[in-house]
PyMOL commands that place a pseudoatom at each C-alpha (Angstrom):
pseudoatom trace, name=CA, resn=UNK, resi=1, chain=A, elem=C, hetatm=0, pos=[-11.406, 4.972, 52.936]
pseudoatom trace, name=CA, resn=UNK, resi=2, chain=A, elem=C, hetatm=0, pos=[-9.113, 7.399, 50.723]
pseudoatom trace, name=CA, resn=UNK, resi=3, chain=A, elem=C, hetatm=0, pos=[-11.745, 9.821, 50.783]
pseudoatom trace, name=CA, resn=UNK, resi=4, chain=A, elem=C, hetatm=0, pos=[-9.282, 12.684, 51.807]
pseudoatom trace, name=CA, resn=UNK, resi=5, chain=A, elem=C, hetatm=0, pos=[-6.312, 11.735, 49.226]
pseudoatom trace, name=CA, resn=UNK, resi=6, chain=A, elem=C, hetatm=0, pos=[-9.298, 11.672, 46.545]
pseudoatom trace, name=CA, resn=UNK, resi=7, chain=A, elem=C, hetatm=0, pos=[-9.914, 15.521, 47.383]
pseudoatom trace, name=CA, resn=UNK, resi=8, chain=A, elem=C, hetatm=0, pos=[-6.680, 16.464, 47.681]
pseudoatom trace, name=CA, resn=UNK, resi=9, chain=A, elem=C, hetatm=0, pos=[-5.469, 15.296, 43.974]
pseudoatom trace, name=CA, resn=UNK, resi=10, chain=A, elem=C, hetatm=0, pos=[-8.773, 17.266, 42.865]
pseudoatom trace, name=CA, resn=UNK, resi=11, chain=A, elem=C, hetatm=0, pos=[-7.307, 20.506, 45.028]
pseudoatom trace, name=CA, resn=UNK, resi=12, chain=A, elem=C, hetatm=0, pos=[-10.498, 19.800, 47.059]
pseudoatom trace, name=CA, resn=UNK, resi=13, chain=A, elem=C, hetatm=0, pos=[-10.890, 21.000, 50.544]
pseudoatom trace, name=CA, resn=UNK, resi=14, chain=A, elem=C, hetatm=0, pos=[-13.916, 20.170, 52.709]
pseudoatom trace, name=CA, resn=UNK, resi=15, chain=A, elem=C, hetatm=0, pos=[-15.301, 23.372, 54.383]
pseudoatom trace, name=CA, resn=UNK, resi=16, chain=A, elem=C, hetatm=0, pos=[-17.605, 22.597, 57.337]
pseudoatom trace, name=CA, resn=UNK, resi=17, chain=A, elem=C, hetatm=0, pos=[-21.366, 24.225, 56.780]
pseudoatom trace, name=CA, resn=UNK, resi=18, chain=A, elem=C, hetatm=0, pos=[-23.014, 22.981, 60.600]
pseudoatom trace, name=CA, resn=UNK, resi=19, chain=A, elem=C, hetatm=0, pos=[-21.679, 21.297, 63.495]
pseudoatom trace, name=CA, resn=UNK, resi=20, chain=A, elem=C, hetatm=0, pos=[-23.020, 20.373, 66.596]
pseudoatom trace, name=CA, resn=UNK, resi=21, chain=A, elem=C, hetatm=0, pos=[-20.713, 18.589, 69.782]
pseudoatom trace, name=CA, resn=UNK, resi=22, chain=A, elem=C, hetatm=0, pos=[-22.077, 16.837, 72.379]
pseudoatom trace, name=CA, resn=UNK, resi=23, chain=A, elem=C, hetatm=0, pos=[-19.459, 17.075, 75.059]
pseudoatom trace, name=CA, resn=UNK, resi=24, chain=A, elem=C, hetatm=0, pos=[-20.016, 13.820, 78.335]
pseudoatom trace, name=CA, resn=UNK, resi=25, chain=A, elem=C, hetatm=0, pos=[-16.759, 13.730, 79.504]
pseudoatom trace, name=CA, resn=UNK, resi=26, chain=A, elem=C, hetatm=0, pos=[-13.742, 15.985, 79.920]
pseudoatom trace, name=CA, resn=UNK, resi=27, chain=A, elem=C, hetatm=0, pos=[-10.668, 15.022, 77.911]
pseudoatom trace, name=CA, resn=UNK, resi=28, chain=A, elem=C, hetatm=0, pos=[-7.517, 16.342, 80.329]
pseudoatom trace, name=CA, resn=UNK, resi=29, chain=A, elem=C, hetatm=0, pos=[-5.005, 18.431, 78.936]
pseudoatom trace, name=CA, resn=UNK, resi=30, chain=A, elem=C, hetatm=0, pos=[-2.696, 16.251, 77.082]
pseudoatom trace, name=CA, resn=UNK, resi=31, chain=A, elem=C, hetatm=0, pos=[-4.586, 13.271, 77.902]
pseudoatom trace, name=CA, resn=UNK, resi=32, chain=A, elem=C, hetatm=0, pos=[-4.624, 10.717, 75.027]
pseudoatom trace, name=CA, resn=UNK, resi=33, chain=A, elem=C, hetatm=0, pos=[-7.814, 10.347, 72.752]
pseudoatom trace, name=CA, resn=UNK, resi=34, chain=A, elem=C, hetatm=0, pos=[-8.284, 8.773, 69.294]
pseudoatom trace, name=CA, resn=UNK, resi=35, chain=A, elem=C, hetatm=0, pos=[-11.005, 10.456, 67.271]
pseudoatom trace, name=CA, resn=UNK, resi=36, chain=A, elem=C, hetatm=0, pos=[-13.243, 7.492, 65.690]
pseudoatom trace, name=CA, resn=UNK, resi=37, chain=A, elem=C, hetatm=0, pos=[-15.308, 9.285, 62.470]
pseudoatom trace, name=CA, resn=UNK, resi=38, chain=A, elem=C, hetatm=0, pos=[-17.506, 7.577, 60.341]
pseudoatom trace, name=CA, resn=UNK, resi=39, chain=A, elem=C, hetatm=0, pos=[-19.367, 8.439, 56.862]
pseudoatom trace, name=CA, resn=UNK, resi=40, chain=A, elem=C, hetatm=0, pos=[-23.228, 9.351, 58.305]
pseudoatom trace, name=CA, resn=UNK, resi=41, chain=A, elem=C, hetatm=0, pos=[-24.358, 10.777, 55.008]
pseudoatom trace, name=CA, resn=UNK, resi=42, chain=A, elem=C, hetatm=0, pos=[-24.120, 12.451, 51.811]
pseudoatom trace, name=CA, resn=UNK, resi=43, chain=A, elem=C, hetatm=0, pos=[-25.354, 13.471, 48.337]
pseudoatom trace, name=CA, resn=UNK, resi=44, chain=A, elem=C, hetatm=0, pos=[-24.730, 15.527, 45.558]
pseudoatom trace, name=CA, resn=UNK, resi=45, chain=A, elem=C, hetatm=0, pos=[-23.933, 18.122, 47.662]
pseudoatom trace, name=CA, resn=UNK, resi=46, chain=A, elem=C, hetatm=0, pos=[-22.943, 17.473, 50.985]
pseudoatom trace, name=CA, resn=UNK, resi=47, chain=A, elem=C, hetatm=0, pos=[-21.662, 14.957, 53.652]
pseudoatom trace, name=CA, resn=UNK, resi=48, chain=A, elem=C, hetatm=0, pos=[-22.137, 14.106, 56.765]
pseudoatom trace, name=CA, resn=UNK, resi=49, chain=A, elem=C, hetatm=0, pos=[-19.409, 12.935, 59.314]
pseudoatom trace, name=CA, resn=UNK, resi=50, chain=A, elem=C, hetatm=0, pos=[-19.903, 11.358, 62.539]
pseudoatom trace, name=CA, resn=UNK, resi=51, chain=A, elem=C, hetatm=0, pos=[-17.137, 11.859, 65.122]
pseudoatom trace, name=CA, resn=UNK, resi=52, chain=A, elem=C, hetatm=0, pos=[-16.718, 10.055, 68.158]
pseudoatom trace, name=CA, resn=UNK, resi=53, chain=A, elem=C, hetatm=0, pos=[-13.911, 11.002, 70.797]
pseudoatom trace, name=CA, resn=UNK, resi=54, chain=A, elem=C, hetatm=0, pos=[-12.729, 8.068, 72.194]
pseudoatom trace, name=CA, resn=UNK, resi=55, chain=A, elem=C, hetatm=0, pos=[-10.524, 7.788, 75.544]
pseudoatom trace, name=CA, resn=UNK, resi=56, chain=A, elem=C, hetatm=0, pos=[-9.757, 5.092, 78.276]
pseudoatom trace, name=CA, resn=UNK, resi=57, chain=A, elem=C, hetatm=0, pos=[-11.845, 3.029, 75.958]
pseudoatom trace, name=CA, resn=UNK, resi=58, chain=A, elem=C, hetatm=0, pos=[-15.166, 5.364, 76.557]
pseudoatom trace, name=CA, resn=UNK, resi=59, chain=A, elem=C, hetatm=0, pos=[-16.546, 8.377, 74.401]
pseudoatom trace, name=CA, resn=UNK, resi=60, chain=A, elem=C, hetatm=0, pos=[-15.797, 11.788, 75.950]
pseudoatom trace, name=CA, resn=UNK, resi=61, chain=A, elem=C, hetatm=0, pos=[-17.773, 13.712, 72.759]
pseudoatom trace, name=CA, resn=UNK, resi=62, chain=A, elem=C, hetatm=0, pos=[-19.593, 13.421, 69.791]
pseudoatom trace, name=CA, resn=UNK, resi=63, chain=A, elem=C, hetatm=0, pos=[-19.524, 15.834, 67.215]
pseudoatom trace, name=CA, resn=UNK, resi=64, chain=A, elem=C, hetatm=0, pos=[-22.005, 15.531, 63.717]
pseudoatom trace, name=CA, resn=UNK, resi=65, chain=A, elem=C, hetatm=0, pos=[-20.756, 17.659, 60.730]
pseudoatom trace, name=CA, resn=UNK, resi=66, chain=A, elem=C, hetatm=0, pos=[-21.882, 18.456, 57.554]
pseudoatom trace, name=CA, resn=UNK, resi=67, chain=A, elem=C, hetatm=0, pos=[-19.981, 19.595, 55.397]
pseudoatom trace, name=CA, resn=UNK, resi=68, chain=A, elem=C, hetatm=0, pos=[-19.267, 20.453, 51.394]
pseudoatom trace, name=CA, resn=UNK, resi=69, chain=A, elem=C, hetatm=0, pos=[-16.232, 19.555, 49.212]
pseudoatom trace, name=CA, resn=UNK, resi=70, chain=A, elem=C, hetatm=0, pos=[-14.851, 22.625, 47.769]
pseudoatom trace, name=CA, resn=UNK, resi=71, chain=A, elem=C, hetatm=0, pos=[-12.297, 22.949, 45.032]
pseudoatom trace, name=CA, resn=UNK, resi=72, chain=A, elem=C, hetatm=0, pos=[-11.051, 25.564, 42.557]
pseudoatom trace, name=CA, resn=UNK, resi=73, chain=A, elem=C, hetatm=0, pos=[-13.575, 25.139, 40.013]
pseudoatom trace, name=CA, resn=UNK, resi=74, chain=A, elem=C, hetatm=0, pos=[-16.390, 24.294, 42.319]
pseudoatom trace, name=CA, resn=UNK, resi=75, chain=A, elem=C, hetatm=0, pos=[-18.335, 22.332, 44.563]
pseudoatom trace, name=CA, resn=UNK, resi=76, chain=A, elem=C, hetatm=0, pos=[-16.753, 18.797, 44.415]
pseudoatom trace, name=CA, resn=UNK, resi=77, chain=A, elem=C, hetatm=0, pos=[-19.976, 16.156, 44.579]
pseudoatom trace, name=CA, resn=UNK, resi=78, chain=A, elem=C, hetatm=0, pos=[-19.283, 13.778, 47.284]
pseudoatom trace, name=CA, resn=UNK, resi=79, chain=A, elem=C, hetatm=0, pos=[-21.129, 10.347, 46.339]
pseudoatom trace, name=CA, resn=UNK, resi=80, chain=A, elem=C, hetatm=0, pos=[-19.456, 11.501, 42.944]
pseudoatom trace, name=CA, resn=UNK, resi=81, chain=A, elem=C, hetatm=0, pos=[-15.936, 10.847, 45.405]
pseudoatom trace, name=CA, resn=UNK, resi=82, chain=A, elem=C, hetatm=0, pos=[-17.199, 7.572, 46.777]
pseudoatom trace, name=CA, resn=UNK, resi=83, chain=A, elem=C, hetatm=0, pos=[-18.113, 6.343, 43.360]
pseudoatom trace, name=CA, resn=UNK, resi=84, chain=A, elem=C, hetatm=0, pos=[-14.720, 6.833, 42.345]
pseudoatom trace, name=CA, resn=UNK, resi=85, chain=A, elem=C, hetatm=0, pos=[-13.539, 4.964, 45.175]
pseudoatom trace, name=CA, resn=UNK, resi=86, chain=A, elem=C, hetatm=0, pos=[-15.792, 2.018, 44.608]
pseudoatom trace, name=CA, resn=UNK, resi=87, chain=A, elem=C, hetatm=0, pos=[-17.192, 3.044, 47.654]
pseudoatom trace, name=CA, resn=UNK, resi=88, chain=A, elem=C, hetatm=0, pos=[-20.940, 3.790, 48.258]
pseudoatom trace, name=CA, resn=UNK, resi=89, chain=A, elem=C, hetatm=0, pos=[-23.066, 5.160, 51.162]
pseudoatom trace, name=CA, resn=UNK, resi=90, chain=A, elem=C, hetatm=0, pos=[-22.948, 2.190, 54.380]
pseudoatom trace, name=CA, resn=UNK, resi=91, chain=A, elem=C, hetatm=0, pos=[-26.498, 0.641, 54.487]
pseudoatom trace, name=CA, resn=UNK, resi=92, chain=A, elem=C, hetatm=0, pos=[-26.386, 0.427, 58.395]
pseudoatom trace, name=CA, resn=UNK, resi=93, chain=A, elem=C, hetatm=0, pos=[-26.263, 3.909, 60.341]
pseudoatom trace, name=CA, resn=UNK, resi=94, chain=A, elem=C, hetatm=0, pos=[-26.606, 4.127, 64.132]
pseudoatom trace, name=CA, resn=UNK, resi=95, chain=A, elem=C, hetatm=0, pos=[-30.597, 5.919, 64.364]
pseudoatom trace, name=CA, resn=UNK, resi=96, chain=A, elem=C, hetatm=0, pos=[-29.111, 8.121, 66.951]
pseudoatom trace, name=CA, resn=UNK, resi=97, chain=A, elem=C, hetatm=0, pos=[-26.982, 9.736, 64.317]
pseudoatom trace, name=CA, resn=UNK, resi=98, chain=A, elem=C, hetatm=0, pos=[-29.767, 9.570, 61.955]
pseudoatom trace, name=CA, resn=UNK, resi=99, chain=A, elem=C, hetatm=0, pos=[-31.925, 11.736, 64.376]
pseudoatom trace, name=CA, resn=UNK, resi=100, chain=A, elem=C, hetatm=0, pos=[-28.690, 13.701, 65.018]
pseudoatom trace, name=CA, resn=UNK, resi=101, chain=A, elem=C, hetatm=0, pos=[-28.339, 14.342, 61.488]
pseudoatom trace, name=CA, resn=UNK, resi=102, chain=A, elem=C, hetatm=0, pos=[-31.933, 15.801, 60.641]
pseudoatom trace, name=CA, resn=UNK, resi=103, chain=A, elem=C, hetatm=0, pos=[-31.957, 18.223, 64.002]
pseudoatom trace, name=CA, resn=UNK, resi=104, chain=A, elem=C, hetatm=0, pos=[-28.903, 19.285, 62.530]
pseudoatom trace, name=CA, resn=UNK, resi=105, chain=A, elem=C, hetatm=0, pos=[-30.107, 19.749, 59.120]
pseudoatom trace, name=CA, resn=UNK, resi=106, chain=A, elem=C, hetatm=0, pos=[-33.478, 21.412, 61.055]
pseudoatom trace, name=CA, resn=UNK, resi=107, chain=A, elem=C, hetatm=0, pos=[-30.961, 23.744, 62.478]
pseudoatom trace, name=CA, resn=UNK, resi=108, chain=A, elem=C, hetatm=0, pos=[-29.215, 24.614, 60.018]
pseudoatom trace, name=CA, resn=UNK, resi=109, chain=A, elem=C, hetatm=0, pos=[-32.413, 26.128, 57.978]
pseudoatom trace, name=CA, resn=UNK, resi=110, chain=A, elem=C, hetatm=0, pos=[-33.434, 28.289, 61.279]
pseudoatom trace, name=CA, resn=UNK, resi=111, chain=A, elem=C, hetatm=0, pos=[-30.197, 29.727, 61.329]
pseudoatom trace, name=CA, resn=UNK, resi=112, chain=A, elem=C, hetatm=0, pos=[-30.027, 30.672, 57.506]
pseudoatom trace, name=CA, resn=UNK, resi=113, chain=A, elem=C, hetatm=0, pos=[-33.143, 32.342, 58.346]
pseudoatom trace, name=CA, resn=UNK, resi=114, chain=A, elem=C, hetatm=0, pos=[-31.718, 34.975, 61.038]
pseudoatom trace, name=CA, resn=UNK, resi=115, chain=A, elem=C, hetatm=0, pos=[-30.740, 38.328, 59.797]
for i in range(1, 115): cmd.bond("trace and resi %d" % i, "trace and resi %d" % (i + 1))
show_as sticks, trace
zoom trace
């Protein structure tokens, strides 16, 4: 999409706020595995990444991230990125990752509550 090269010229870096991985498979050491990731989400503030670990033609993990764009002089806004790209949030998202995407947001409010 050019996402990346967009943060890079703005000396952005994208730091990773909550994750979650659902591992189904084992990948073997030095086994070969492509790493499929797709745009789930974002706003002002964050995105969302969907990542699907793909070998032998069958997912061996899934991992959901969100995730902010940091650069020198601040947080970078992502649809800001997108729009630059002519690019805009995909109108289809699987409803799995949508439901993945709100227990992760869920989760990450419980943990900002621990002390």
């Amino acid at each position: 999409s050019g996402l990346l090269g967009v943060c890079m010229q703005k000396r952005g870096a994208f730091l990773v706020a909550t994750s979650a991985v659902r591992y189904r498979r084992p990948i073997s050491p030095m086994q070969r595995f492509e790493v499929h990731t797709s745009l789930a989400q974002c706003d002002e503030r964050t995105v969302v990444f969907d990542h699907a670990f793909v070998a032998e033609g069958q997912v061996h993990a899934r991992a959901v991230c969100r995730a902010v764009v940091k650069s020198p002089s601040g947080l970078l806004s992502p649809s800001a990125l997108l729009g630059s790209l002519g690019l805009s949030m995909p109108t289809t998202v699987d409803p799995q990752v949508t439901e993945a995407v709100a227990s992760l947001t869920q989760l990450d409010r419980n943990l900002k509550d621990i002390k």
